[in-house]
C-alpha positions in Angstrom: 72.4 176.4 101.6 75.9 175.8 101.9 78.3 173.0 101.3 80.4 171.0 104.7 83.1 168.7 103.5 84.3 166.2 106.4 87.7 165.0 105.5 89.1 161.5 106.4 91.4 163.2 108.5 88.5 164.4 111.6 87.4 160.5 110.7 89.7 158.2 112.4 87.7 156.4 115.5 83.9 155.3 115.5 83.3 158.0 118.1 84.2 160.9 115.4 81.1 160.6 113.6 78.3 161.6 116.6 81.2 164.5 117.0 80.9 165.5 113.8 77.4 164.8 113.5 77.3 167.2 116.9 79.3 170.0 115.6 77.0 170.5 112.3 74.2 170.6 114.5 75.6 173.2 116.6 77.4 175.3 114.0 74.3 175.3 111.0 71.6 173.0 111.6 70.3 175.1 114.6 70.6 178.7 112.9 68.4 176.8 110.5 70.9 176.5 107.8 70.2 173.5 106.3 74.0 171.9 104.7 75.1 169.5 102.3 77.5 166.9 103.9 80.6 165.9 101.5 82.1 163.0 103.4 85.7 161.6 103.0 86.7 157.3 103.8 87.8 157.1 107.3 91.3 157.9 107.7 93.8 155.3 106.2 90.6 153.3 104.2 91.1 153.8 101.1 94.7 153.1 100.8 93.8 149.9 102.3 90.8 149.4 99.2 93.4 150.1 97.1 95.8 146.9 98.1 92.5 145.2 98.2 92.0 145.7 94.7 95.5 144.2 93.9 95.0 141.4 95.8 95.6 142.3 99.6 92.3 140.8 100.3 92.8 140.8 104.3 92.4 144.3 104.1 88.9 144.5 103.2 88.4 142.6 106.7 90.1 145.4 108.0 87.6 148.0 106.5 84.9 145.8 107.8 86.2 146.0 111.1 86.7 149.9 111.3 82.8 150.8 110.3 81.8 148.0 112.1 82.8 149.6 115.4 81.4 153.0 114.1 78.0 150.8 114.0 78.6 149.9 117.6 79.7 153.2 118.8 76.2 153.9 117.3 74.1 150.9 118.6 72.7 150.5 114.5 71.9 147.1 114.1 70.8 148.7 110.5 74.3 150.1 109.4 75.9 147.1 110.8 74.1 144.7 108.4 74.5 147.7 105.5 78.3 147.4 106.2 78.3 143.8 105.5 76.6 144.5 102.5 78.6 146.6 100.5 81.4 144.6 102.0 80.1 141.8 100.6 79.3 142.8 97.2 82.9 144.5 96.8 84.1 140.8 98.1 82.3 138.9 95.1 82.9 142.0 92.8 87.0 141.0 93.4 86.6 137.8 92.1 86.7 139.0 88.8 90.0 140.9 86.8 90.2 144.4 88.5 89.9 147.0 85.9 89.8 150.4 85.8 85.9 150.5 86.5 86.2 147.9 88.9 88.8 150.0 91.1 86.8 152.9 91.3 84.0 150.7 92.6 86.4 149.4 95.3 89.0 152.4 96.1 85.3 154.6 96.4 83.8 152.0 99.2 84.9 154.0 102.1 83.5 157.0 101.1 80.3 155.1 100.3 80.4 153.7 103.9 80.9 157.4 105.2 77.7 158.4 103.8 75.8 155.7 105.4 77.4 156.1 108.8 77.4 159.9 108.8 73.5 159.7 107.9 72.8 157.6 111.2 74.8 159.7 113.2 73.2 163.0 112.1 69.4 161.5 112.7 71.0 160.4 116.0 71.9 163.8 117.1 68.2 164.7 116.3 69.4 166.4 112.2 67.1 165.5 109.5 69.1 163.3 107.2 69.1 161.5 104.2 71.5 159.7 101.6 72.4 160.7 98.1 74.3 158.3 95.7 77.2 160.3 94.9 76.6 158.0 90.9 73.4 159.7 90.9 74.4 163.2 91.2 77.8 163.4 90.1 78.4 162.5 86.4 82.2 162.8 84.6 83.7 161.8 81.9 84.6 158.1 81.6 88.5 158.2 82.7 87.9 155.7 85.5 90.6 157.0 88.1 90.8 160.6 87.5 87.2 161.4 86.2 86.2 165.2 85.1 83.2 166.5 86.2 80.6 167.6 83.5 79.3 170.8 84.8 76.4 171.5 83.1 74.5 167.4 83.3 75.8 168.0 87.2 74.0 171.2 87.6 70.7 170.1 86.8 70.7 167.0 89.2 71.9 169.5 91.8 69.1 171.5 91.1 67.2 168.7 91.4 68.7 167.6 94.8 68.0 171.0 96.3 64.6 170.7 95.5 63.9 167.4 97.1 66.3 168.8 100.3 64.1 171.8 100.8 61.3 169.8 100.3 62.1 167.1 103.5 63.4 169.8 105.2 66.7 167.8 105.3 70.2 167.9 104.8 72.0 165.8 102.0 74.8 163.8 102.4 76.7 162.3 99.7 80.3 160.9 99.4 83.4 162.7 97.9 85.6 161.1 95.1 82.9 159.6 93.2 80.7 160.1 90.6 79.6 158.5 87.3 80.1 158.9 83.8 76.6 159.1 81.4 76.6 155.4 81.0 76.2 154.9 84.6 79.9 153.7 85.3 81.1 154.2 88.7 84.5 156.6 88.2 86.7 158.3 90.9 88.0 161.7 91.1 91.6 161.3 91.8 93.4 161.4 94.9 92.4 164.0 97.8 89.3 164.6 95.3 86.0 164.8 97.8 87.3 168.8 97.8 87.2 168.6 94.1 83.0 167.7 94.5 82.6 170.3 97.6 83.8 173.1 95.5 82.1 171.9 92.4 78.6 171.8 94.5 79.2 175.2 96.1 80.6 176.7 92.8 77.3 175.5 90.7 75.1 176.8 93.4 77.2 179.6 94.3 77.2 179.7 97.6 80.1 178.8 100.2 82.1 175.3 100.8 83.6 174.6 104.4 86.7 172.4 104.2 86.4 170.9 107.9 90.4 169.7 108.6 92.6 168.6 111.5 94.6 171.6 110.9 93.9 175.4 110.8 93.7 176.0 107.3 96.9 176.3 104.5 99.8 177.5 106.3 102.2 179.9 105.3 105.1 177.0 105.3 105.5 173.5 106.5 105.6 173.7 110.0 107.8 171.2 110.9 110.6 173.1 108.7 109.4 176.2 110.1 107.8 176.6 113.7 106.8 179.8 113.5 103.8 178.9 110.0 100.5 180.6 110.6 97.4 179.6 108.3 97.4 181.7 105.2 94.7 184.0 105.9 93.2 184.8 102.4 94.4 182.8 99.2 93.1 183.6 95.7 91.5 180.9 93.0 95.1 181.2 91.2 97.4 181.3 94.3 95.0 178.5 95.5 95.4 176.5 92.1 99.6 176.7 92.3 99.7 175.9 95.9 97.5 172.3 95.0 100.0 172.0 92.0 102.8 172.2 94.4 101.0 169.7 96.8 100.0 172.0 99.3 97.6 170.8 101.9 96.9 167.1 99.7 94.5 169.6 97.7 93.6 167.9 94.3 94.3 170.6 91.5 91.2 170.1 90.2 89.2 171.0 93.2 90.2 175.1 92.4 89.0 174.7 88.9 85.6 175.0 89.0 86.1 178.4 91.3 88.0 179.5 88.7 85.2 179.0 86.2 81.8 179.9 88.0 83.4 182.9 90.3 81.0 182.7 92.5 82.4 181.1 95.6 84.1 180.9 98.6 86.3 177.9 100.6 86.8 178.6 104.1 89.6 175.6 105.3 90.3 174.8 109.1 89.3 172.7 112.0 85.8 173.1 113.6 87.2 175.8 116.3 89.3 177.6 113.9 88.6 178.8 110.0 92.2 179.9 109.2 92.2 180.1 105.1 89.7 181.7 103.1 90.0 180.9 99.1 88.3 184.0 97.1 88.3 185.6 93.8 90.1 188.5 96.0 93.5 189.0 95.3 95.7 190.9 97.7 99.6 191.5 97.0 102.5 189.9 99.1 104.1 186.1 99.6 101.3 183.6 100.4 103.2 180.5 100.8 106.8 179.1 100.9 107.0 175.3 100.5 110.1 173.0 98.9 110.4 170.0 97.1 113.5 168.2 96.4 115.9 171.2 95.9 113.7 173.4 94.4 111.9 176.5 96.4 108.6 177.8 95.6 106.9 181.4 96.4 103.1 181.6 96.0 101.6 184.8 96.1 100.0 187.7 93.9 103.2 190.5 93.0 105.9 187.9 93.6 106.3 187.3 89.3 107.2 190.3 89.5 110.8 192.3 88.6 110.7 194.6 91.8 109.7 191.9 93.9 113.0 189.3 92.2 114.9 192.3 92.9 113.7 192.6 96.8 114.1 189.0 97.2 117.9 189.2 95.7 118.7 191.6 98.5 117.3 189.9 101.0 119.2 186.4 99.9 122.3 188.5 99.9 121.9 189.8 103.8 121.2 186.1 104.6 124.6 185.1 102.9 122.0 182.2 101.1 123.3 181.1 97.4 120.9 180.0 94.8 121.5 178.0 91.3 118.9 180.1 89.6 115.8 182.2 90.1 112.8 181.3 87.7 109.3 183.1 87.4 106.1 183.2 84.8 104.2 186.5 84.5 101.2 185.0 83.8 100.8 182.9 87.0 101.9 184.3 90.7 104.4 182.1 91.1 108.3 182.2 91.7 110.8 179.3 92.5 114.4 179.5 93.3 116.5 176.1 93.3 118.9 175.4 96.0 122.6 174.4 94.5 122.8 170.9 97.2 119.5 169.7 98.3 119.7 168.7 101.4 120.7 172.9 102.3 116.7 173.3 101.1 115.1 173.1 104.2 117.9 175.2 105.4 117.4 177.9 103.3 113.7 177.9 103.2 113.8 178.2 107.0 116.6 180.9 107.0 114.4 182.9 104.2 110.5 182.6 105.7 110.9 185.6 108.4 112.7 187.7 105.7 110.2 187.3 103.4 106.8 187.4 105.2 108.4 190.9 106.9 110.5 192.9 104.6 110.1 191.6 101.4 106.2 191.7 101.5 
């Protein structure tokens, strides 16, 4: 069994979920692989839920609106009158104070709407199907907006899910971002988090989690500061981890940590015609990754803490005629970051630097 993740991102008209519903069918369903289905909020909804809960109440109409159409695009009478629903109850739920229990009941509606939407779509395209409360599965601690996810209660509802999935014969599907502490609280993972319950799910059953994007995986830089980025082709747990804390790809930091800890899984990142990234426990030598933020310059990759590789990288700033302020690395994680003396020359120099360092220096 392994683990598809739908981000918001391949979510932004009613028509996307029969395509995606189509393109699981086609790519595991009929070699009798039977998936779980993380799903993401429609592009765009949950930053809307989140004015909502601070009063933007016009926005929740807007919400309304967007899965309402997904209902037409899917003739369901059913998940039309389920949409209103939820709607409603998240209506009379922000009547009261919005606290931080009361948010993640809100901000997590789209993803909640997802699931039911993506369930209809699948048994439309002929896929067995059924829903799983993302509360029920899921527990965390009680930190309502950035919840941790207890591994070991999780694992044993997953086990249990497994059961009843190979049982029906059916594939799960259960939202991203949410879960619930042990007093049955709703609580939400953080930002970007529905990878953060993929790669727990595939890391506890130890089998594989497919990131499904609108772009070919993690690229090597940003490619609007440099045309010539290519997906990263294999990334460690650890390069993975610093590229999330760098805010590469929107990745949630957290969704690397339980690879780290099981070691027993892959990610494969992309769009549904191309798998560009693969995130393993194999570590190969050489510059991963070069992205910027304000004037500083970061280098991901396995060898590039090291002396020899400071020492390469000196050279190769000194042919390009590019001065830095300082050069600053940490043995322990592969990781180095050089800072730009004016920042706006950072984009400059990071562009100036990428074919240098993905050919000679590596």
């Amino acid at each position: 069994m392994i683990v598809v993740k739908v981000g918001g991102s391949v979510l932004k008209k009613p028509e996307d979920f029969l395509y995606t519903a189509r393109r699981i069918r086609e790519k595991w369903v009929e070699l009798n692989e039977i998936p779980i289905i993380v799903v993401s909020a429609m592009k765009g909804v949950t930053d809307e839920l989140i004015s909502a809960s601070l009063g933007s109440m016009e926005l929740l109409e807007s919400v309304e609106q967007r899965y309402m159409e997904v209902a037409d695009e899917l003739g369901s009478r059913k998940l039309a009158d389920r949409v209103r629903n939820e709607i409603n109850r998240v209506r009379e739920a922000l009547k009261k104070p919005c606290n931080g229990i009361l948010r993640s009941y809100v901000v997590s509606l789209g993803e909640r709407l997802s699931r039911i939407a993506m369930t209809q779509a699948l048994e439309a395209e002929g896929v067995r199907a059924f829903e799983v409360d993302a509360t029920d599965v899921i527990v965390t601690n009680s930190v309502p907006d950035d919840a941790i996810i207890e591994y070991n209660i999780t694992a044993r509802k997953l086990l249990e899910l497994i059961d009843l999935s190979t049982r029906l014969k059916a594939a799960p599907v259960i939202e991203g971002f949410v879960g619930a502490d042990l007093n049955g609280l709703v609580t939400t993972l953080g930002r970007g988090s529905s990878d953060y319950t993929a790669t727990t799910i595939a890391s506890i059953l130890g089998t594989t989690a497919y990131l499904v994007t609108e772009v070919p995986g993690i690229m090597t830089a940003d490619p609007a500061v440099v045309p010539s980025a290519r997906p990263v082709e294999i990334l460690s747990y650890e390069e993975a981890h610093e590229a999330a804390c760098l805010g590469v790809k929107g990745m949630n930091p957290k969704a690397i940590e339980p690879l780290m800890m099981f070691n027993s899984s892959s990610v494969i990142i992309g769009t549904w015609d191309f798998w560009g990234t693969k995130i393993t426990s194999r570590k190969v030598k050489g510059p991963k990754i070069l992205c910027h933020k304000g004037s500083a310059i970061s280098i991901v990759g396995h060898g590039v803490n090291s002396h020899e590789f400071a020492l390469k990288l000196l050279r190769s700033l000194e042919k390009l005629s590019i001065k830095v302020a300082s050069m600053e690395f940490n043995e322990l994680k592969p990781l180095l970051k050089l800072s730009a003396k004016l920042e706006e020359e950072t984009k400059e120099i990071l562009a100036r630097l990428y074919d240098k360092l993905f050919s000679e220096v590596s």
